[in-house]
C-alpha positions in Angstrom: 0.0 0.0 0.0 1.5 3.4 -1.2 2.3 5.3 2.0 5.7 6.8 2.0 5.3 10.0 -0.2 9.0 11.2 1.3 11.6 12.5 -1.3 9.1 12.1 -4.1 7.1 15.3 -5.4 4.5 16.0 -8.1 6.0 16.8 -11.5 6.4 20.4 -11.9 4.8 19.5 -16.1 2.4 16.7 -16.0 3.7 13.8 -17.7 1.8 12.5 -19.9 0.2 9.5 -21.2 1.6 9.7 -24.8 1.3 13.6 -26.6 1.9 15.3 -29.7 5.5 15.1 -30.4 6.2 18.1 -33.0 9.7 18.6 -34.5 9.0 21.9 -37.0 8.6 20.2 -40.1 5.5 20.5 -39.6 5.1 23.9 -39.7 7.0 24.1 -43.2 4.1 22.2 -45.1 1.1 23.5 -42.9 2.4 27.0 -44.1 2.9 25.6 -47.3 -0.4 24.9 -47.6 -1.9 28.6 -47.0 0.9 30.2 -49.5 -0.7 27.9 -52.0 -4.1 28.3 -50.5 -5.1 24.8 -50.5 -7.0 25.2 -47.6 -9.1 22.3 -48.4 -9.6 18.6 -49.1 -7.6 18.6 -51.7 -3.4 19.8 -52.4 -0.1 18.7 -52.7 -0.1 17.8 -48.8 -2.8 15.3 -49.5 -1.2 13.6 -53.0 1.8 13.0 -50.5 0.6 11.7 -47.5 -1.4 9.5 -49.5 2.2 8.2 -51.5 4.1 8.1 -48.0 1.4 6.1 -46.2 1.1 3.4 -49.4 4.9 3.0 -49.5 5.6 2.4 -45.9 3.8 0.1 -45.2 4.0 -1.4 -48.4 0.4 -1.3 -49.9 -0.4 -0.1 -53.4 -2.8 2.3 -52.7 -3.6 4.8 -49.6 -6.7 6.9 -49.7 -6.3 9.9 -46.8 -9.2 10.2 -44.6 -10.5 12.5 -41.6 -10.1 9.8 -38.9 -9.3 6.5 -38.6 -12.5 5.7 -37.8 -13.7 6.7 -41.0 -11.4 4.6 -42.2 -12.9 1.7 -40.4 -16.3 2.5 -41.4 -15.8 2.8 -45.1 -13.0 -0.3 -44.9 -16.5 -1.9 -43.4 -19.1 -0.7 -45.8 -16.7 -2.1 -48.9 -16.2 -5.1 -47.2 -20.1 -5.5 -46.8 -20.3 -5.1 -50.6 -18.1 -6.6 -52.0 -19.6 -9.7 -49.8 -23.5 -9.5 -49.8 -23.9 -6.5 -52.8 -25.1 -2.7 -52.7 -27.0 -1.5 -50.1 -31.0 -1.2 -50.5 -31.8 2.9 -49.8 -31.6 3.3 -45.8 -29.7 0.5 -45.3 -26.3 -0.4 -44.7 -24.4 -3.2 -46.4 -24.4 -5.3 -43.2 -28.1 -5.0 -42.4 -28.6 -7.8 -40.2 -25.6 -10.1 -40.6 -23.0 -10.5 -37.3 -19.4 -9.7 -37.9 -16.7 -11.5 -35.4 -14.9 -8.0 -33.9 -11.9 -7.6 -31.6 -13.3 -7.7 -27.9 -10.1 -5.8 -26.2 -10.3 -2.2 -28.2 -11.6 0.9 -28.7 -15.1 1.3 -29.5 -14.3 2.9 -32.9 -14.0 -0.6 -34.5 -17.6 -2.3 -33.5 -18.7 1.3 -34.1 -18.2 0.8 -37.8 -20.6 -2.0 -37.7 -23.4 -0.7 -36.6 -23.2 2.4 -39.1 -23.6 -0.5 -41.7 -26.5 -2.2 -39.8 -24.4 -5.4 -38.8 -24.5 -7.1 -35.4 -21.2 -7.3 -33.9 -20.0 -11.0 -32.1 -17.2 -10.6 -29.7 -14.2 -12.9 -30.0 -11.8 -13.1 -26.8 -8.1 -12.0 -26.6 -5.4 -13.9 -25.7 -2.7 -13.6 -22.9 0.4 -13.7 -25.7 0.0 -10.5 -27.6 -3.8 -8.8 -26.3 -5.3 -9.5 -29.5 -8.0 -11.9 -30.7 -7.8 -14.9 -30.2 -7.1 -17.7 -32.8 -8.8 -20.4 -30.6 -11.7 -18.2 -29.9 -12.2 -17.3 -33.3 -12.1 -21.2 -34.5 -14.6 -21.3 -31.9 -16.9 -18.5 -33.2 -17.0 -19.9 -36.5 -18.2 -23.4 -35.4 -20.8 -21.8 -33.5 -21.6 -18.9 -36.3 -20.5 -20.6 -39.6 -22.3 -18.1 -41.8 -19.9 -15.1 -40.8 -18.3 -13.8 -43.6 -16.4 -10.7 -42.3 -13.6 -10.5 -39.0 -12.4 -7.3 -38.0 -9.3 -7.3 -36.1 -7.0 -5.1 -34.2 -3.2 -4.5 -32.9 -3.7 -3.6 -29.7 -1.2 -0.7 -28.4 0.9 -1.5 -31.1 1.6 -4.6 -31.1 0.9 -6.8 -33.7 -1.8 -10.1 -33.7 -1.5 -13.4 -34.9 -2.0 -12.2 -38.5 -1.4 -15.5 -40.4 -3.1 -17.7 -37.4 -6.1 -15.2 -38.1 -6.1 -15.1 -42.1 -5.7 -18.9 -42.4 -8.5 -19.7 -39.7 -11.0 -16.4 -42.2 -9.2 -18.3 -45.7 -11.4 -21.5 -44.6 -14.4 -20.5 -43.9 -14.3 -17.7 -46.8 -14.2 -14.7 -44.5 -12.6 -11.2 -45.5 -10.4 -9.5 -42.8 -10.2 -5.9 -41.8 -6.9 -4.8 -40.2 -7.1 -2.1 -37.4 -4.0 -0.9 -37.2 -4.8 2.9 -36.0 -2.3 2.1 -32.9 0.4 0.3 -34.6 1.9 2.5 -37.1 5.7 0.9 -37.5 5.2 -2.0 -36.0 6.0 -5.6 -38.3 5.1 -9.2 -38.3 7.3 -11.1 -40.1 9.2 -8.4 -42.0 6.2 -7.1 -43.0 4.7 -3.6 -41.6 1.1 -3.7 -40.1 -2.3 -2.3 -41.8 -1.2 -4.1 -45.1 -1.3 -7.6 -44.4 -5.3 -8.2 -44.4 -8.2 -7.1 -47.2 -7.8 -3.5 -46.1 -6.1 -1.7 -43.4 -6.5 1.8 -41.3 -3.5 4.1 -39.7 -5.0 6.4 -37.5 -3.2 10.4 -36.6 -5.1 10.9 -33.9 -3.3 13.5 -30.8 -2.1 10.7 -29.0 -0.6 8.6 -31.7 2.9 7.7 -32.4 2.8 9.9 -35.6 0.0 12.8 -35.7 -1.7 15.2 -37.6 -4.3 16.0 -34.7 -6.3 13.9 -36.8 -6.7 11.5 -39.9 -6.4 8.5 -40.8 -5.6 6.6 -44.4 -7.1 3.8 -45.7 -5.0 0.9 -47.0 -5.1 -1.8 -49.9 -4.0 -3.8 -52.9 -7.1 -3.0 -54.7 -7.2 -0.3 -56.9 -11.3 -0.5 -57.5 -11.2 -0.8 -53.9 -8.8 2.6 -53.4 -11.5 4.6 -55.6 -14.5 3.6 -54.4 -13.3 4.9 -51.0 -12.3 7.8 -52.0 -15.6 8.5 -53.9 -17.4 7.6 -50.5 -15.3 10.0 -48.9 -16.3 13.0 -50.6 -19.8 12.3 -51.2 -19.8 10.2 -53.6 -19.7 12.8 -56.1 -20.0 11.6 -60.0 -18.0 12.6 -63.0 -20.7 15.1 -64.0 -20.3 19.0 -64.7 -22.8 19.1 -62.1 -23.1 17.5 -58.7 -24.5 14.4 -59.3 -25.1 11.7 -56.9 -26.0 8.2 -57.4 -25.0 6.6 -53.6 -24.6 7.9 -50.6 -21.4 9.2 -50.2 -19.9 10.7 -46.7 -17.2 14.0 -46.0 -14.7 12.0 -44.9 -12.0 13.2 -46.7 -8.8 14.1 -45.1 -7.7 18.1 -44.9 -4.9 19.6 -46.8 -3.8 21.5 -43.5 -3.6 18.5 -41.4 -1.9 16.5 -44.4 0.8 19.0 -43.9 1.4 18.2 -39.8 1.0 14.1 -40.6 4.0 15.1 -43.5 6.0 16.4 -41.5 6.1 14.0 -38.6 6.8 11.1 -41.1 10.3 11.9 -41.2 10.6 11.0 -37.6 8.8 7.8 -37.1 11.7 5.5 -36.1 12.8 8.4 -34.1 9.6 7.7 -32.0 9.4 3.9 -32.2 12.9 3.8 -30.8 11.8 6.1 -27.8 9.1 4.3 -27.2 11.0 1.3 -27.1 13.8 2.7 -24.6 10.6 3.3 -22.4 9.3 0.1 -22.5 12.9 -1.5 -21.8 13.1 0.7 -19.1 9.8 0.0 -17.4 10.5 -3.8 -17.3 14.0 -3.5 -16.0 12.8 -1.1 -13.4 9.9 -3.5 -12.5 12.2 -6.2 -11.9 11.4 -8.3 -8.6 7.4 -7.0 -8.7 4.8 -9.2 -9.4 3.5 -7.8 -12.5 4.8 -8.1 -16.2 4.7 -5.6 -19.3 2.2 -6.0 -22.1 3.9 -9.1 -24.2 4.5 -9.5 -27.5 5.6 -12.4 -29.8 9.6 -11.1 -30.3 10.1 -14.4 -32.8 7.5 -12.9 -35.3 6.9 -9.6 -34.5 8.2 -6.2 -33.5 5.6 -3.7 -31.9 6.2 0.5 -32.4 6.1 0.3 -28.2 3.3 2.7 -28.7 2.1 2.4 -25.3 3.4 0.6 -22.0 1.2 -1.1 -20.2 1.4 -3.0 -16.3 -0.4 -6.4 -15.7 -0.4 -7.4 -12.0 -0.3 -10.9 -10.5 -3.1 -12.2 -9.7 -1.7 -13.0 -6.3 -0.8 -9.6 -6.0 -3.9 -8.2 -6.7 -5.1 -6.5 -3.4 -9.2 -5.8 -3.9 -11.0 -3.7 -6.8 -14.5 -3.0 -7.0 -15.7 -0.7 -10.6 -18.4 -0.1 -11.1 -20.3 1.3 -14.3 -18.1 4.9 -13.8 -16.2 4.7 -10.5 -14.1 2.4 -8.6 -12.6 1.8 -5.4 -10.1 -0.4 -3.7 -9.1 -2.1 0.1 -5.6 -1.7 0.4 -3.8 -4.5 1.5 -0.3 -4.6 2.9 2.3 -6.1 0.1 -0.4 -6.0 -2.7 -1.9 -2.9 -5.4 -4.4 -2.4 -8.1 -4.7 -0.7 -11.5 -6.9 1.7 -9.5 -4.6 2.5 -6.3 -1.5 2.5 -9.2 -3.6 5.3 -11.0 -5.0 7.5 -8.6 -1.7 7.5 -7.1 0.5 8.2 -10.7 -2.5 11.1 -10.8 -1.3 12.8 -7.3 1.8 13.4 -9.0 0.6 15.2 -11.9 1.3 11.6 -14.6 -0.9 10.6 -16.6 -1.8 6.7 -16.7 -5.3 4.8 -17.9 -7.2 1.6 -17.4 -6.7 -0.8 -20.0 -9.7 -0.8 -22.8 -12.9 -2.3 -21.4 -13.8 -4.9 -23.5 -16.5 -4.3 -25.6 -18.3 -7.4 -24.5 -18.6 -5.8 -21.0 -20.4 -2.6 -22.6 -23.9 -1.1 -21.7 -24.7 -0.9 -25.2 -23.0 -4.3 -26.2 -24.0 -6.6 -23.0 -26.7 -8.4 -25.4 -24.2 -9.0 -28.0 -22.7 -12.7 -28.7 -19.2 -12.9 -26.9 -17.1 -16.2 -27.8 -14.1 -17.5 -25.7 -11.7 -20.2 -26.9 -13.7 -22.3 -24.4 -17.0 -21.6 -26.2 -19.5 -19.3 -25.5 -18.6 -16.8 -23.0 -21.6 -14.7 -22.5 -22.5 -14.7 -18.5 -18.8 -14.4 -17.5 -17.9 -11.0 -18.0 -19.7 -9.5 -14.6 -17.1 -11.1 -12.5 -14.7 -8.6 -13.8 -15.1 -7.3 -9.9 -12.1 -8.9 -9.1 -9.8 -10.4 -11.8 -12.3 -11.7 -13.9 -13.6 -15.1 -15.1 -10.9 -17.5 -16.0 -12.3 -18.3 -19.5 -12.7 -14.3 -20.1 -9.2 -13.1 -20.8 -10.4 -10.1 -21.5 -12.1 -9.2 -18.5 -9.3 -10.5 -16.6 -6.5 -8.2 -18.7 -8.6 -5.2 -17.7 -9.5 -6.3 -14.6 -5.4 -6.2 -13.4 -3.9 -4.2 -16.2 -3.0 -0.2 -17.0 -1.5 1.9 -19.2 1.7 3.4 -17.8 2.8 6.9 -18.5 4.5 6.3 -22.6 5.3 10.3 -23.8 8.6 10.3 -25.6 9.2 13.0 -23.9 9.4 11.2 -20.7 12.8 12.0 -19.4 14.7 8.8 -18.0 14.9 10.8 -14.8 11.3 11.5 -14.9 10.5 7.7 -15.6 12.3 6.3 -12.6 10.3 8.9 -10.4 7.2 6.7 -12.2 8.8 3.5 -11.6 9.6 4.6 -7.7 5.7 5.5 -7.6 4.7 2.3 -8.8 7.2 0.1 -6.8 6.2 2.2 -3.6 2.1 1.1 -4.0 3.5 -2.7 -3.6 5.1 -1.9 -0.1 
């Protein structure tokens, strides 16, 4: 139980959970961009963020986008056409068909399916990387063979079982969508993320490893696939002299002006990953003799960007957490902590930390939904997240004793150790 505040005080400058990083560049094409007055959805800025994204990650085509989750959705809607046809007037290309998702994420992803009228069926995470599953999705398809669609996700930044995941979707004839928003820079196999499925999404949101504020591109092989989303994105506006529709389109096209920040940070991506990476070394040498580990990854196949840290206690070191739908609490206990006590205490000291995602599973708006572990069915399990969650709901039990640790790459190492004293100190 954290008691002994002496010889540690609040950060002067909060340190945060992972900021804008901004190096000037930046500045060069946002003001090139109002010399040339392309102070629009269209420009230079654009044309090259669009080239940059394709070639990194090794795509063909990029289509630049005014989030990620716009991304997703329209990565979603295609996805729903190209599987089941055009949608009928009202109605989105999913109306009424489930769609295994990611259960550990952000809400972006399952939001995306339900813009297209499509019921989203929760597939469990595993303990090795804090992605989906590849025994719970086997699972999900024996008990939904009909699925045609799995959306997937890098959690943090570090990459899933890609292959495991394709070649369980190649047998049952399923397309996969990549949700790579986190995990900009990250590989598996050689190969960098967002490009290794159907289609793929980079998101540059505030807090990402590279940013424009906002955006996000759309990836694929496709070209058909490339144009169509671009002539979504800007209302699906026809060749015509005159505006003529004949879909619904959407303004989800990405702006010149923010273009011109993501350009500029590009240059300094590896920069960042190898930050983040010192951080991440540093947190688990510092953490040495605790009982928790740091967010795993598979180091034989993949290598993460490190865009966030993150702490998983031991069970046995888990003194007791109660959450409820908005608050929680804790009863500290001598020797043991608690994502809670760890957080509210990183908090008095003006750092920034978070709780892991909830699964979406465990959400108001979801708790209806089908949720699948490997073990079968996991619907009814996910209340006990009280304590460390049900034993055959990984993802409950990954929130349940998990957090994100402070991950700006601005973090001094001197800074960082004051962190690590803070969260050594709550064990004592």
């Amino acid at each position: 139980m954290f008691q002994n505040t002496k010889n540690i005080k609040p950060f002067e400058k909060k340190v945060w959970l992972s900021s804008p990083t901004m190096h000037g560049d930046e500045q060069m094409w946002v003001t090139d961009a109002f010399v040339k007055n392309w102070i629009t959805t269209a420009g230079e800025n654009i044309n090259e963020v669009e080239r940059i994204e394709a070639e990194y990650v090794g795509v063909r085509y990029s289509v630049a986008l005014s989030c990620g989750t716009a991304s997703l959705h329209l990565s979603t809607r295609l996805a729903g056409e190209r599987l089941y046809g055009q949608a009928k007037p009202n109605c989105g290309t999913l109306q009424g068909r489930k769609v295994f998702c990611a259960d550990l994420t952000f809400n972006a992803l399952v939001n995306a399916v339900l813009y297209e009228g499509g019921e989203p069926v929760f597939v469990d995470t595993e303990y090795d990387t804090w992605n989906m599953s590849p025994e719970a999705l086997e699972k999900a398809f024996e008990l939904y063979p009909d699925v045609k669609l799995v959306i997937m996700v890098h959690l943090y930044g570090v990459p899933a079982k890609i292959d495991e995941i394709k070649s369980i979707c190649a047998k049952h004839g399923a397309r996969v969508i990549e949700d790579a928003a986190e995990a900009l820079g990250s590989t598996y196999k050689g190969r960098k993320v967002g490009g290794l499925c159907d289609y793929g999404t980079i998101s540059f949101n505030g807090n990402k490893i590279i940013t424009g504020s906002s955006g996000g591109v759309f990836l694929t092989d496709n070209k058909d696939d490339a144009e169509k989303v671009r002539k979504w994105s800007t209302q699906s506006k026809e060749l015509a002299p005159w505006y003529q529709h004949d879909e619904m389109g959407y303004n989800y096209r990405m702006s010149n002006i923010i273009a011109g920040v993501i350009r500029g940070q590009m240059n300094y991506l590896d920069e960042h990953i190898a930050q983040k990476r010192a951080i991440y070394e540093r947190y688990k040498k510092g953490f040495e003799g605790l009982p928790v580990t740091i967010n795993p990854y598979d180091a034989q196949n993949s290598s993460p960007n490190y865009w966030l840290s993150c702490l998983l206690i031991n069970r046995e070191a888990m003194c007791r957490q109660v959450r409820n739908e908005k608050e929680s609490t804790f009863v500290p206990e001598k020797g043991k902590s608690c994502p809670t006590e760890i957080l509210e205490t990183l908090a008095k000291f003006n750092a920034e930390g978070r709780p892991i995602w909830k699964p979406m599973h465990m959400q108001p708006i979801y708790r209806m939904n089908p949720f699948v572990t490997a073990n079968g069915n996991g619907r009814g399990q996910s209340n006990a997240y009280i304590d460390c969650g049900a034993a055959n709901d990984v993802g409950a039990d990954i929130f349940a004793r998990g957090l994100c640790l402070p991950s700006d790459n601005k973090m001094t190492p001197e800074q960082q150790d004051v962190v690590i004293e803070i969260v050594r100190r709550c064990f004592e």
